[in-house]
N, C-alpha and C positions, 0 to 999 in steps of 0.2 A: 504494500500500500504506500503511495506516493504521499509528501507531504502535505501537496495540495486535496488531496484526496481527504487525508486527515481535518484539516482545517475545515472543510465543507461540513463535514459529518459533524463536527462540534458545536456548529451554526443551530442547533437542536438546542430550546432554554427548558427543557421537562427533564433530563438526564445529565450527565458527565460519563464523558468517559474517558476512560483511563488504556493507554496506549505501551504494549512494552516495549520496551527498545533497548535489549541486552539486558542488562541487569537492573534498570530503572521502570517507573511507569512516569507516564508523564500526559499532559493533557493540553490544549490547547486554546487560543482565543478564548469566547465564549463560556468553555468547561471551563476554564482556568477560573472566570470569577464564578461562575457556581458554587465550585469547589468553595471557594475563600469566603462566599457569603453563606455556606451552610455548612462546613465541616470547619469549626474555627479555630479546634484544636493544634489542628494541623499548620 
């Protein structure tokens, strides 16, 4: 899956998602403030 490819599918504000990439996850645009506005732990 290409990056652009990634970034499109994160364009979704009902979910996040979480991408592996070798030994990390990682998430992008959109998911990224998801993430930061409902998992604040982190």
């Amino acid at each position: 899956m290409t990056l652009k490819e990634k970034i499109n599918q994160s364009a979704k504000l009902t979910q996040f998602i979480l991408f592996k990439e070798r030994l990390f996850y990682k998430c992008y645009n959109e998911d990224a403030m998801v993430f930061v506005k409902n998992v604040k732990d982190y």
